[in-house]
mmCIF file as Biopython writes it, N, C-alpha, C and O atoms, coordinates in Angstrom:
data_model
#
loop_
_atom_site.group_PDB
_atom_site.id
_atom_site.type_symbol
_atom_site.label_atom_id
_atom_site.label_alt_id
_atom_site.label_comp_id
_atom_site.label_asym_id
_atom_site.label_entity_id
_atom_site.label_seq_id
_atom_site.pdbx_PDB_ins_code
_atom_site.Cartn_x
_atom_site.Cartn_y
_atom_site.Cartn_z
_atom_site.occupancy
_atom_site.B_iso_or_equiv
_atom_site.auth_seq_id
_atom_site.auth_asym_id
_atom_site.pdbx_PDB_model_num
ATOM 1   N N  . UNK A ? 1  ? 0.851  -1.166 0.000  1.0 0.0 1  A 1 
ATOM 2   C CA . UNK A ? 1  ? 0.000  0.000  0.000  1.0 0.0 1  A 1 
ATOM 3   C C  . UNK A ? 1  ? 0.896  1.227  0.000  1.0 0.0 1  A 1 
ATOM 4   O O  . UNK A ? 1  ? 2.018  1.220  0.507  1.0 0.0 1  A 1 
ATOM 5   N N  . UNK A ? 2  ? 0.339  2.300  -0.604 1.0 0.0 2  A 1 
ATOM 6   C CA . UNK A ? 2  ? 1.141  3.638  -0.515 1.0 0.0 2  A 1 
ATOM 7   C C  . UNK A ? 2  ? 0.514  3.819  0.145  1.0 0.0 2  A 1 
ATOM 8   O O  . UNK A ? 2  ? -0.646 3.433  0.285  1.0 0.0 2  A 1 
ATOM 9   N N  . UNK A ? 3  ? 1.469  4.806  1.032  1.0 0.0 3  A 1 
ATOM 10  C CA . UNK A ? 3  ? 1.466  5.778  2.314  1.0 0.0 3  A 1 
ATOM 11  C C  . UNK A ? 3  ? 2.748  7.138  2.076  1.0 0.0 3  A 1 
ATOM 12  O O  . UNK A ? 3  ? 3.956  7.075  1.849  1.0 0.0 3  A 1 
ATOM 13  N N  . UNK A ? 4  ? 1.658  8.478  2.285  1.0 0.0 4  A 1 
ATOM 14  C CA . UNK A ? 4  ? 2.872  9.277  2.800  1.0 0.0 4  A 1 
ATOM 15  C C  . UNK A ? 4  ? 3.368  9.629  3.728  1.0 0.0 4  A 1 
ATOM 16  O O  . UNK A ? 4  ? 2.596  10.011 4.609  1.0 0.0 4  A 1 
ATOM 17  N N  . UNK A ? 5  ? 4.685  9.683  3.990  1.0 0.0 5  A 1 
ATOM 18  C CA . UNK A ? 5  ? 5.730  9.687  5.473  1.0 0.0 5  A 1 
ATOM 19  C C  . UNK A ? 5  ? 6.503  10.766 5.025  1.0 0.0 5  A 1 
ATOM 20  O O  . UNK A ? 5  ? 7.321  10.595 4.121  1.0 0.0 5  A 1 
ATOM 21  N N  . UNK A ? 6  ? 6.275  12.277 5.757  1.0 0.0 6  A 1 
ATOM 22  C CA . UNK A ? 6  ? 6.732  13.206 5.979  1.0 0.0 6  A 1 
ATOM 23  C C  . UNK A ? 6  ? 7.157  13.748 4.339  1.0 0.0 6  A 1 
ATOM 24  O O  . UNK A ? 6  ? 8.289  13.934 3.890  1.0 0.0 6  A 1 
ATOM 25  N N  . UNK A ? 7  ? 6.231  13.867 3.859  1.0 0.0 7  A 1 
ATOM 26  C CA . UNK A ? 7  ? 6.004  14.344 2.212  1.0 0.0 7  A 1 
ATOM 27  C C  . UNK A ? 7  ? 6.878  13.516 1.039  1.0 0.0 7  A 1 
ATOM 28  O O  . UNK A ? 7  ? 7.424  13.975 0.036  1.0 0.0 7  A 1 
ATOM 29  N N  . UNK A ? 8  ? 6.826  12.340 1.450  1.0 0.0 8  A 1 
ATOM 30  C CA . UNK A ? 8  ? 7.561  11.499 0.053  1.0 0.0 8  A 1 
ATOM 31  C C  . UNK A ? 8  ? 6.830  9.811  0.172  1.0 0.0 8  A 1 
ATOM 32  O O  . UNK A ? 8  ? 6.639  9.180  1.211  1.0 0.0 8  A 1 
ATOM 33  N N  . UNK A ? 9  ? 6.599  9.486  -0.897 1.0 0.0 9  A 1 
ATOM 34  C CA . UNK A ? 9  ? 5.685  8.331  -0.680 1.0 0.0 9  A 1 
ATOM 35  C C  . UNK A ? 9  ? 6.527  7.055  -0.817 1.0 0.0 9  A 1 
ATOM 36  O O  . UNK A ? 9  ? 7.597  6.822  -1.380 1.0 0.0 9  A 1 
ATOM 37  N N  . UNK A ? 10 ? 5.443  6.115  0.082  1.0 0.0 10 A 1 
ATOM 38  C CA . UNK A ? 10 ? 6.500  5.023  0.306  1.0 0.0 10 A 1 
ATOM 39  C C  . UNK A ? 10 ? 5.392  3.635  0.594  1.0 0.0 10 A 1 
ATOM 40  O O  . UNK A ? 10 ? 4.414  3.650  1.342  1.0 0.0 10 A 1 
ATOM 41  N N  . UNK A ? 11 ? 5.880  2.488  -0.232 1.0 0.0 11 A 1 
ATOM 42  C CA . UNK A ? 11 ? 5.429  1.492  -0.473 1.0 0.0 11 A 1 
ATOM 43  C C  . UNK A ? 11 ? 5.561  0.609  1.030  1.0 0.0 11 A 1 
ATOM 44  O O  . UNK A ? 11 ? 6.617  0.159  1.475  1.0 0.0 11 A 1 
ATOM 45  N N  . UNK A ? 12 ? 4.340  0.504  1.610  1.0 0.0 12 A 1 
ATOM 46  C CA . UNK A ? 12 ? 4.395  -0.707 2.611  1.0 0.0 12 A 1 
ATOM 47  C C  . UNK A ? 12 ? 3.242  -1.467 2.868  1.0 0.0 12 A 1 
ATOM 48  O O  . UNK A ? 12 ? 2.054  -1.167 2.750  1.0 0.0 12 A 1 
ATOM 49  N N  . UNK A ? 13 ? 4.005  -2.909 3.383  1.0 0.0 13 A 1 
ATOM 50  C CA . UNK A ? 13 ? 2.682  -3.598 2.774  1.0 0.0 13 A 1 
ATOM 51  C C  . UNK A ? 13 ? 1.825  -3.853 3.954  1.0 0.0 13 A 1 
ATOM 52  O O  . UNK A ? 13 ? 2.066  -3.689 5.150  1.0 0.0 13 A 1 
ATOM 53  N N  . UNK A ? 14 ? 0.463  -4.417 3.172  1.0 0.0 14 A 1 
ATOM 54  C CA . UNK A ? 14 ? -0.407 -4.090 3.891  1.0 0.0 14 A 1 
ATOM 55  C C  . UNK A ? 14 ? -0.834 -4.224 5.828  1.0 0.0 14 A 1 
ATOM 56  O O  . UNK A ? 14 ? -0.281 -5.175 6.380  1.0 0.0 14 A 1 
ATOM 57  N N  . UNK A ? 15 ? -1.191 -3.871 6.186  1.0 0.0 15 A 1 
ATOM 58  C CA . UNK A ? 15 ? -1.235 -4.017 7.653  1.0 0.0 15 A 1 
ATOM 59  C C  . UNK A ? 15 ? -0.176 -3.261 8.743  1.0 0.0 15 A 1 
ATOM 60  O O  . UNK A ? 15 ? -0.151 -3.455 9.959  1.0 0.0 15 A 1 
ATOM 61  N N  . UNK A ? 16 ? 0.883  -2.142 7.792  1.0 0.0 16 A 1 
ATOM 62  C CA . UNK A ? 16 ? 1.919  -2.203 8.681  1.0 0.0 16 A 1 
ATOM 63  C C  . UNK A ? 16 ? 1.601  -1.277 9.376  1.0 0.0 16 A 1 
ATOM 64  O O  . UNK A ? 16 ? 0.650  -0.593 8.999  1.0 0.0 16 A 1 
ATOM 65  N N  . UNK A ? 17 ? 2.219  -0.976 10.502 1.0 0.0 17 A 1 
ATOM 66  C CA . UNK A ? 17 ? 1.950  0.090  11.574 1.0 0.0 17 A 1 
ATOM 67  C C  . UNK A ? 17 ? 2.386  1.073  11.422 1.0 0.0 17 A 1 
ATOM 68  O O  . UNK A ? 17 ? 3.130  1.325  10.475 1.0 0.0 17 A 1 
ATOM 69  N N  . UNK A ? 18 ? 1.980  2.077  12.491 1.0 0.0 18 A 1 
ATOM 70  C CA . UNK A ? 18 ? 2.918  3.420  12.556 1.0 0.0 18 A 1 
ATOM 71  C C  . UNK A ? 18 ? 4.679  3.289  13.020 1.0 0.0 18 A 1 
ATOM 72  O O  . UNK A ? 18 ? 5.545  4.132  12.787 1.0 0.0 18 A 1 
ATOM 73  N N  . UNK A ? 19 ? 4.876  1.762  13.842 1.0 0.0 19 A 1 
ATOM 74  C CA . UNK A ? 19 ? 6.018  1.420  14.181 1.0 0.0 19 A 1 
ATOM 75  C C  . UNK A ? 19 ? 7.143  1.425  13.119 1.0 0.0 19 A 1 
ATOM 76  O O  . UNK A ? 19 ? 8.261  1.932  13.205 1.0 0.0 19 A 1 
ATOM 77  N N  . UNK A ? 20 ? 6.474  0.608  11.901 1.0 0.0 20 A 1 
ATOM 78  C CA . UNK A ? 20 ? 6.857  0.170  10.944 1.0 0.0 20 A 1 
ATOM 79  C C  . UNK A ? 20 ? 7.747  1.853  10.053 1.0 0.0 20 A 1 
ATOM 80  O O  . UNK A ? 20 ? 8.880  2.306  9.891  1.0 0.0 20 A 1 
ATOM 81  N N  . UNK A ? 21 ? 6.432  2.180  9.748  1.0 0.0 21 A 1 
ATOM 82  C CA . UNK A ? 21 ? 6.571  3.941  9.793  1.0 0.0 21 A 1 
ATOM 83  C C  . UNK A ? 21 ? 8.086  4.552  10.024 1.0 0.0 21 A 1 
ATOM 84  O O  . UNK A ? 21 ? 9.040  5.012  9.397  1.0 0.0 21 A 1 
ATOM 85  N N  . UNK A ? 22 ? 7.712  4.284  11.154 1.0 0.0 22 A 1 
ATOM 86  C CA . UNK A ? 22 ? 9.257  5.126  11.907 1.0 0.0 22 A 1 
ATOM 87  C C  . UNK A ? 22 ? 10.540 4.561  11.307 1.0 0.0 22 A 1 
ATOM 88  O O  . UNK A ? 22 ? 11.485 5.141  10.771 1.0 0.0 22 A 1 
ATOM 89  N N  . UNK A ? 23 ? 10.274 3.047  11.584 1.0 0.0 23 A 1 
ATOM 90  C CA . UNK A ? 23 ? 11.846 2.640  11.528 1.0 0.0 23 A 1 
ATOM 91  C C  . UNK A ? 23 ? 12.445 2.727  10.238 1.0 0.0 23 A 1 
ATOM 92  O O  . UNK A ? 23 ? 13.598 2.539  9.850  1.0 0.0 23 A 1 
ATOM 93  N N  . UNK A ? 24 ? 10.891 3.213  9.396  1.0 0.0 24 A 1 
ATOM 94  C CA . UNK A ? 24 ? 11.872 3.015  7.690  1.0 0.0 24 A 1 
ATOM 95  C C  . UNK A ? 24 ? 12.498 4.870  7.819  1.0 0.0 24 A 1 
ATOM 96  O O  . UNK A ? 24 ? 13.103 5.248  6.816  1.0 0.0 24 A 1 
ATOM 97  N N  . UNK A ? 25 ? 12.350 5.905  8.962  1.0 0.0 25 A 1 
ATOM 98  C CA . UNK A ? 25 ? 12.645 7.041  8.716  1.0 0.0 25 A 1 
ATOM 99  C C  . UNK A ? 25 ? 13.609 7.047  9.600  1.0 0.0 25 A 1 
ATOM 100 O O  . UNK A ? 25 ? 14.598 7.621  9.145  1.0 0.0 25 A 1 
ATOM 101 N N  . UNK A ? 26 ? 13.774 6.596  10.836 1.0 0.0 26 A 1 
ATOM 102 C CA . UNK A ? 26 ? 15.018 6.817  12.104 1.0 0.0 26 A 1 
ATOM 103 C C  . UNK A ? 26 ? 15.329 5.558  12.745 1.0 0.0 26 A 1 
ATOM 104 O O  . UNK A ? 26 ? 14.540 4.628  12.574 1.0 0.0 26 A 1 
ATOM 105 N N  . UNK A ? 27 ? 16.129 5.427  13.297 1.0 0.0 27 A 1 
ATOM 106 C CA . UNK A ? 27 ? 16.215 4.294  14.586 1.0 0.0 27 A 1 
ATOM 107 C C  . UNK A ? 27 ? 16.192 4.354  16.491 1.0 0.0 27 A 1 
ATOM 108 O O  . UNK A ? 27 ? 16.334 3.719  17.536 1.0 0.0 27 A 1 
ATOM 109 N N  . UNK A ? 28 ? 15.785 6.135  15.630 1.0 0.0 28 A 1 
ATOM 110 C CA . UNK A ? 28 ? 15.450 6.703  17.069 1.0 0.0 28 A 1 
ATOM 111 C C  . UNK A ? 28 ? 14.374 6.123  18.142 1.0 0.0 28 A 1 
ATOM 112 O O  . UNK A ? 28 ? 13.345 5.655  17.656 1.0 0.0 28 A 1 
ATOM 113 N N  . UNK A ? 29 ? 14.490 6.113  19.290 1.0 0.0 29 A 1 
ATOM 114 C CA . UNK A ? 29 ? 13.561 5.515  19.504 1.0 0.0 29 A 1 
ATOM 115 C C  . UNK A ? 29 ? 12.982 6.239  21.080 1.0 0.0 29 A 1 
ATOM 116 O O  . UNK A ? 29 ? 12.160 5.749  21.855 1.0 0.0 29 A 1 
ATOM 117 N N  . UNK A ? 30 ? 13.703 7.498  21.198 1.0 0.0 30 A 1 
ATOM 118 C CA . UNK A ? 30 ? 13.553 8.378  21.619 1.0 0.0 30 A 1 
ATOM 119 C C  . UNK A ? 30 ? 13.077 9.971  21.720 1.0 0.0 30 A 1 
ATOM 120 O O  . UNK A ? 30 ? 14.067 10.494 21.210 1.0 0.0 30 A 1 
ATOM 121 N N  . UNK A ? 31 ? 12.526 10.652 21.928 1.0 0.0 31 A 1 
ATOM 122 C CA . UNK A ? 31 ? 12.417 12.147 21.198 1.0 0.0 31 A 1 
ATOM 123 C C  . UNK A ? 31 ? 11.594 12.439 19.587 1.0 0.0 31 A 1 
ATOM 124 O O  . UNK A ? 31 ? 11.662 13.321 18.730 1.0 0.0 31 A 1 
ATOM 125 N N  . UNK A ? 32 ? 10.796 11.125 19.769 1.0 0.0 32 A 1 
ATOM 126 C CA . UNK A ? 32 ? 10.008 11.073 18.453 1.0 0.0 32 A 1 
ATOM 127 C C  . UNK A ? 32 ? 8.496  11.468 18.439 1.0 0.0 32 A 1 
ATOM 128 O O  . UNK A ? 32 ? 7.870  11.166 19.455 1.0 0.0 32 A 1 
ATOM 129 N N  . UNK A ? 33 ? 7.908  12.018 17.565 1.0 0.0 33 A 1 
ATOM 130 C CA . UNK A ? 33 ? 6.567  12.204 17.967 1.0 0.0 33 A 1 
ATOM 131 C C  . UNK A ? 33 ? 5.722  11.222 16.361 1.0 0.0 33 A 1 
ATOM 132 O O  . UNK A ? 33 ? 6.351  10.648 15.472 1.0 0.0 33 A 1 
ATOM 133 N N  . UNK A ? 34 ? 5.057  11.274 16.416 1.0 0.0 34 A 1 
ATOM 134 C CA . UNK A ? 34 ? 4.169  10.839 15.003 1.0 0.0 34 A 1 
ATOM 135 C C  . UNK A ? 34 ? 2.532  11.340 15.274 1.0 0.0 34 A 1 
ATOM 136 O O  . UNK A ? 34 ? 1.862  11.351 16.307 1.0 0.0 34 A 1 
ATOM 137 N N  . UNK A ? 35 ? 2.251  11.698 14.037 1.0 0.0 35 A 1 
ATOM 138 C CA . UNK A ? 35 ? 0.908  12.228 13.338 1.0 0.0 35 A 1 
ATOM 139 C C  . UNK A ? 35 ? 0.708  11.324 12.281 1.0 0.0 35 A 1 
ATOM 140 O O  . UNK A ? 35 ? 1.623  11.032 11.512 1.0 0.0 35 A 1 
ATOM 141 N N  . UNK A ? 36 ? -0.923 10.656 12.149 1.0 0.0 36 A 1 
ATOM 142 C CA . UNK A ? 36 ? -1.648 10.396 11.000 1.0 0.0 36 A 1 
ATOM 143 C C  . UNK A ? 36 ? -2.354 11.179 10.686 1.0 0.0 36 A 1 
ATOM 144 O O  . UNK A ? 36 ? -2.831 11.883 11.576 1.0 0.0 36 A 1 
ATOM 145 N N  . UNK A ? 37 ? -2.682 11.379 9.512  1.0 0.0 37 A 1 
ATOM 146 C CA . UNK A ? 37 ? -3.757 12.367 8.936  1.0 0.0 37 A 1 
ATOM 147 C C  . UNK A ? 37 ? -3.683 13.245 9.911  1.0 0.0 37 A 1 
ATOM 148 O O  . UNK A ? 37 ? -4.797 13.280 10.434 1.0 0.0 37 A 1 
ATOM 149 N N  . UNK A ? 38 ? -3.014 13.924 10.399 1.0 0.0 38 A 1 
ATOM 150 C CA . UNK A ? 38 ? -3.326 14.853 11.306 1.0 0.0 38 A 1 
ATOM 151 C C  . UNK A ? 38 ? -3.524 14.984 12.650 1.0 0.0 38 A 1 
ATOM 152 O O  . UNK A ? 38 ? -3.902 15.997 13.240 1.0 0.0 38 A 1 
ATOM 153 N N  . UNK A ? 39 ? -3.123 13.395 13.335 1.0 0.0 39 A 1 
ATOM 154 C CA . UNK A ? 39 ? -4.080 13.333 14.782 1.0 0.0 39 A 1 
ATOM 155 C C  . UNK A ? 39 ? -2.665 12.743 15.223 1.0 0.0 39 A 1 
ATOM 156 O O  . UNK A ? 39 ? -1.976 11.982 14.544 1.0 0.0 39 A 1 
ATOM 157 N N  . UNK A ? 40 ? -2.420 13.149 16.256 1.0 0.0 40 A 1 
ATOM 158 C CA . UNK A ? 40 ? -0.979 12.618 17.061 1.0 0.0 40 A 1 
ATOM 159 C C  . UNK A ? 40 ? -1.256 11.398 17.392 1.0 0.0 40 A 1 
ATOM 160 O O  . UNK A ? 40 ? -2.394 11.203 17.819 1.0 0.0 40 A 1 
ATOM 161 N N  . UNK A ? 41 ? -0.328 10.250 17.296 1.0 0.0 41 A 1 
ATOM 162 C CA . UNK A ? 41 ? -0.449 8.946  17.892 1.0 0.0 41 A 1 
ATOM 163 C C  . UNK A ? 41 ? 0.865  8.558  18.998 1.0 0.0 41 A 1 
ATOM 164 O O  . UNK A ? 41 ? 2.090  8.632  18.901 1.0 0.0 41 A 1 
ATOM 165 N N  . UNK A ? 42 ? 0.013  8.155  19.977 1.0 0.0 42 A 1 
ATOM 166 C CA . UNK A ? 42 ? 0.785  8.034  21.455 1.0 0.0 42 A 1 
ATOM 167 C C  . UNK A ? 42 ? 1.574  7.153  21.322 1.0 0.0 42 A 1 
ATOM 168 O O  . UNK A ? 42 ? 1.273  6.151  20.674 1.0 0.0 42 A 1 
ATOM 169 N N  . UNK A ? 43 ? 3.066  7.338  22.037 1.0 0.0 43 A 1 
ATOM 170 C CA . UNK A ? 43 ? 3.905  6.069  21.702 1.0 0.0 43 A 1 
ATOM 171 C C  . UNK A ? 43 ? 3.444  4.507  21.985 1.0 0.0 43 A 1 
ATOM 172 O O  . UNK A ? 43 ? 3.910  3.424  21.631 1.0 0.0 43 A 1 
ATOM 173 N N  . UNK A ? 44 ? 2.534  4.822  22.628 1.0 0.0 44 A 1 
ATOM 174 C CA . UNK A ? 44 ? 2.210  3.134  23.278 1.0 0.0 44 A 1 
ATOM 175 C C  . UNK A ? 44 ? 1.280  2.674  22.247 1.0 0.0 44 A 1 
ATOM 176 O O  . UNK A ? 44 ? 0.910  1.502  22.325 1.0 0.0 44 A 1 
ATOM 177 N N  . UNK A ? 45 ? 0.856  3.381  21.324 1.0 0.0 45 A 1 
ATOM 178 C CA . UNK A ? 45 ? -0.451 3.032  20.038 1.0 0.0 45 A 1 
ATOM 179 C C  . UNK A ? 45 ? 0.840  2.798  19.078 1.0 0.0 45 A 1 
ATOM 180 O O  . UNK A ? 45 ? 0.564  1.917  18.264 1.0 0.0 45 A 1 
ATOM 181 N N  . UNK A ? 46 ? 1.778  3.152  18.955 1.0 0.0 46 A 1 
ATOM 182 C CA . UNK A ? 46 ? 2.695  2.973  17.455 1.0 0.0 46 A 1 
ATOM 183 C C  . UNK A ? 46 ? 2.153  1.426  17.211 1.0 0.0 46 A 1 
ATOM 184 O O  . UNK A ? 46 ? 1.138  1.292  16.527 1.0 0.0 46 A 1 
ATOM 185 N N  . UNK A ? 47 ? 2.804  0.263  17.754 1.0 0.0 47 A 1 
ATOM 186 C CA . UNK A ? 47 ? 2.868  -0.802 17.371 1.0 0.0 47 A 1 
ATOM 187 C C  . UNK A ? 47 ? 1.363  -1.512 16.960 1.0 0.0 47 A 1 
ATOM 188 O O  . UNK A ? 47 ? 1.398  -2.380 16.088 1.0 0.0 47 A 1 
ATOM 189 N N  . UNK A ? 48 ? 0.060  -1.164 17.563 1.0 0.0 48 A 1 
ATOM 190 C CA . UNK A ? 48 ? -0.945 -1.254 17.294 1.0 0.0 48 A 1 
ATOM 191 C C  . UNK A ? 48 ? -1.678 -0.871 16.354 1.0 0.0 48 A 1 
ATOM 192 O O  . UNK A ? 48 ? -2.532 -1.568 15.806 1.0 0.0 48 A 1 
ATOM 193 N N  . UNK A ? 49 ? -1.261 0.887  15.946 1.0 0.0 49 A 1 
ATOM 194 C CA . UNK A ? 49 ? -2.153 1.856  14.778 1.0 0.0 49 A 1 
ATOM 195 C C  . UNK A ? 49 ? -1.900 0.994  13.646 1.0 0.0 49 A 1 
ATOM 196 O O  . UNK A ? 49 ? -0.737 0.617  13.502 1.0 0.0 49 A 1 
ATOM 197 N N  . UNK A ? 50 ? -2.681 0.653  12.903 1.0 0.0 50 A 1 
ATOM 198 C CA . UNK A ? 50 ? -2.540 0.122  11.228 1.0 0.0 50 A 1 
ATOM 199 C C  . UNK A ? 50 ? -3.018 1.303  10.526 1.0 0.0 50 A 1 
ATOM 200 O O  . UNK A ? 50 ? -4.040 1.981  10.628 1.0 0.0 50 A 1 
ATOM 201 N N  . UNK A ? 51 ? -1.758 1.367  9.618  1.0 0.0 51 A 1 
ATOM 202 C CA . UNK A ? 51 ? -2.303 2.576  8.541  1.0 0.0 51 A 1 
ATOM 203 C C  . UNK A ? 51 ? -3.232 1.847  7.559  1.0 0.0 51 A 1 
ATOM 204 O O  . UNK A ? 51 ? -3.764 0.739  7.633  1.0 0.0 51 A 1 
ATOM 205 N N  . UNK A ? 52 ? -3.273 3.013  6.407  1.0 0.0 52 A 1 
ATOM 206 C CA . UNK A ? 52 ? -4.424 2.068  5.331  1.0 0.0 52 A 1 
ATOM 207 C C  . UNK A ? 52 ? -3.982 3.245  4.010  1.0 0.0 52 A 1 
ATOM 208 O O  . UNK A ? 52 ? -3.580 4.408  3.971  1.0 0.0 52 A 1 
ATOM 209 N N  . UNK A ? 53 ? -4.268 2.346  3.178  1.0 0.0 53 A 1 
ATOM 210 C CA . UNK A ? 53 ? -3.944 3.703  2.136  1.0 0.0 53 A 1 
ATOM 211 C C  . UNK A ? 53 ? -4.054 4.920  1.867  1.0 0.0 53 A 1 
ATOM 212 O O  . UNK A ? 53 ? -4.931 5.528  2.479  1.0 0.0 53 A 1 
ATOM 213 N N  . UNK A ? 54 ? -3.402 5.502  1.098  1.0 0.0 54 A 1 
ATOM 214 C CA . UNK A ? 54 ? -3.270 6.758  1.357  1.0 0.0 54 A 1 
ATOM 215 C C  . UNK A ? 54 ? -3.045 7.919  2.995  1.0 0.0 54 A 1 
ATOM 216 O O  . UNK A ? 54 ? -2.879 9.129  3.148  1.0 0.0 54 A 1 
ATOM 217 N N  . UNK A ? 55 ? -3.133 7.003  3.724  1.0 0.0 55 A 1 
ATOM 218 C CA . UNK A ? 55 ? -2.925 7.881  5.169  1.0 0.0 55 A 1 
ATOM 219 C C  . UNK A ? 55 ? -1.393 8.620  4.979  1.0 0.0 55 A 1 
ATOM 220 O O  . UNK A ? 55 ? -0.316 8.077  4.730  1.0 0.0 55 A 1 
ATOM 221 N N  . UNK A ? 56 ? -1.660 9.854  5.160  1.0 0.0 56 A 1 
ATOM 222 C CA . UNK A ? 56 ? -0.482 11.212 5.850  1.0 0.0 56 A 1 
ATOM 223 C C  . UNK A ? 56 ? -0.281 10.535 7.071  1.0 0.0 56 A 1 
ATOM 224 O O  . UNK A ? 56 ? -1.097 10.210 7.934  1.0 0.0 56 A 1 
ATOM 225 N N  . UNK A ? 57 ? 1.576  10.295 6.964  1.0 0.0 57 A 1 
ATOM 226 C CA . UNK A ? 57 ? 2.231  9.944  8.537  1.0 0.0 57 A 1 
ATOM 227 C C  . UNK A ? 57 ? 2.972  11.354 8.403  1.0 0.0 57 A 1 
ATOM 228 O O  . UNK A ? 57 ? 3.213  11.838 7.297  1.0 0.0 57 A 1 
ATOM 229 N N  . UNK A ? 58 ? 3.315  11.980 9.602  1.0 0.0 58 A 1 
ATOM 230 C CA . UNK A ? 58 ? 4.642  12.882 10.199 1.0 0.0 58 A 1 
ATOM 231 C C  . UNK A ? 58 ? 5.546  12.543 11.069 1.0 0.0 58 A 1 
ATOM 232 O O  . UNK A ? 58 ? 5.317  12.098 12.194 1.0 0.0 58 A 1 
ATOM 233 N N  . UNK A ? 59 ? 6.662  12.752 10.555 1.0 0.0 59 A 1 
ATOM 234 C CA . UNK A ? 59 ? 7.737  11.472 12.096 1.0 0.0 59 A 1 
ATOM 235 C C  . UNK A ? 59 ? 8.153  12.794 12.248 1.0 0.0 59 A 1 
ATOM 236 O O  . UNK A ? 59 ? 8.296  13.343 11.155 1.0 0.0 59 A 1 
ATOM 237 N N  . UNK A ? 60 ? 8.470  13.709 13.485 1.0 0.0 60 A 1 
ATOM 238 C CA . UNK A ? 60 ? 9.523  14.415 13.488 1.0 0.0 60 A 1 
ATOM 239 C C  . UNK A ? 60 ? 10.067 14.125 14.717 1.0 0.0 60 A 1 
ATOM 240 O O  . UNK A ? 60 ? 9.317  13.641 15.565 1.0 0.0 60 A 1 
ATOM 241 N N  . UNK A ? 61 ? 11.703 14.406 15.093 1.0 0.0 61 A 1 
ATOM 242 C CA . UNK A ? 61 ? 12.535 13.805 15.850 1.0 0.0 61 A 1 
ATOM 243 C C  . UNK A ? 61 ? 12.917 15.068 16.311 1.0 0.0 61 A 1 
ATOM 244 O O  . UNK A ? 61 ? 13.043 16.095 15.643 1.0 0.0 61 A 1 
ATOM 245 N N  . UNK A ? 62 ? 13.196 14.808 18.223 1.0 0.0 62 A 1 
ATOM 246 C CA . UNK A ? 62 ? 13.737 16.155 18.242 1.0 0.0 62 A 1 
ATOM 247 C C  . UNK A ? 62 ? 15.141 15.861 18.296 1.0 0.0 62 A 1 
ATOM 248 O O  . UNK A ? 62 ? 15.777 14.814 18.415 1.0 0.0 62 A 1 
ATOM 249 N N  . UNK A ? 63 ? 15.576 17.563 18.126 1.0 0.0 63 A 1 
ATOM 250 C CA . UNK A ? 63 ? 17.416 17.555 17.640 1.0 0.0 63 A 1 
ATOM 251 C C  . UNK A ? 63 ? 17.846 18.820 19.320 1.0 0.0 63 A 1 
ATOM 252 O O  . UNK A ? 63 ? 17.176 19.652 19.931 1.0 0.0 63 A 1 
ATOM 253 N N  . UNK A ? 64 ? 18.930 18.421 19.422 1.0 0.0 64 A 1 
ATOM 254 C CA . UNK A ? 64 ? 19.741 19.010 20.638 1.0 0.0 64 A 1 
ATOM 255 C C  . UNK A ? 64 ? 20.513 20.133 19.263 1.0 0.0 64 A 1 
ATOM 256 O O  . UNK A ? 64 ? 20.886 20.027 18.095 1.0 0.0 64 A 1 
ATOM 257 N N  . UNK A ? 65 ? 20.416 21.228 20.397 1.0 0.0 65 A 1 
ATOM 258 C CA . UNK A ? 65 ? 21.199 22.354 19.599 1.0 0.0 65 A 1 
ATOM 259 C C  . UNK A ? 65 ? 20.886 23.841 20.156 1.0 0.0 65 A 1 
ATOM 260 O O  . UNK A ? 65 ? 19.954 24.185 20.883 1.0 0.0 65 A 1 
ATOM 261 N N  . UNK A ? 66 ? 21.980 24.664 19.580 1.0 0.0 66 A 1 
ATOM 262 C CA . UNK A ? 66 ? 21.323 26.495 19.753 1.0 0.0 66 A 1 
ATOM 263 C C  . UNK A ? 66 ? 21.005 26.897 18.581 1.0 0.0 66 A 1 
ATOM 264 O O  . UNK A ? 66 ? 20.559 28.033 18.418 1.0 0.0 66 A 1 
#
């Protein structure tokens, strides 16, 4: 299924999670947040949420810095 992950589309197959999600963008596994379509998903839902086609993911990671 296509899915977009932080504005570039990406082939995964069917059933995969928001977990799934992440790990094809970081290996962070810390300081991460995620959005579907728009709605924040709690770290303890990653491994549970099943996307479905066409669903908008957002991974953003936070960064240390000035």
């Amino acid at each position: 299924m296509n899915v977009t992950i932080n504005g570039t589309a990406h082939e995964l197959p069917r059933g995969a999670t928001v977990a799934l999600a992440v790990q094809r963008l970081t290996e962070a596994r810390s300081g991460v947040a995620v959005a579907v379509n728009d709605e924040v998903v709690s770290r303890g839902a990653w491994d549970s949420t099943t996307l479905a086609e066409a669903d908008r993911v957002e991974v953003l990671t936070a960064v240390q810095g000035g």
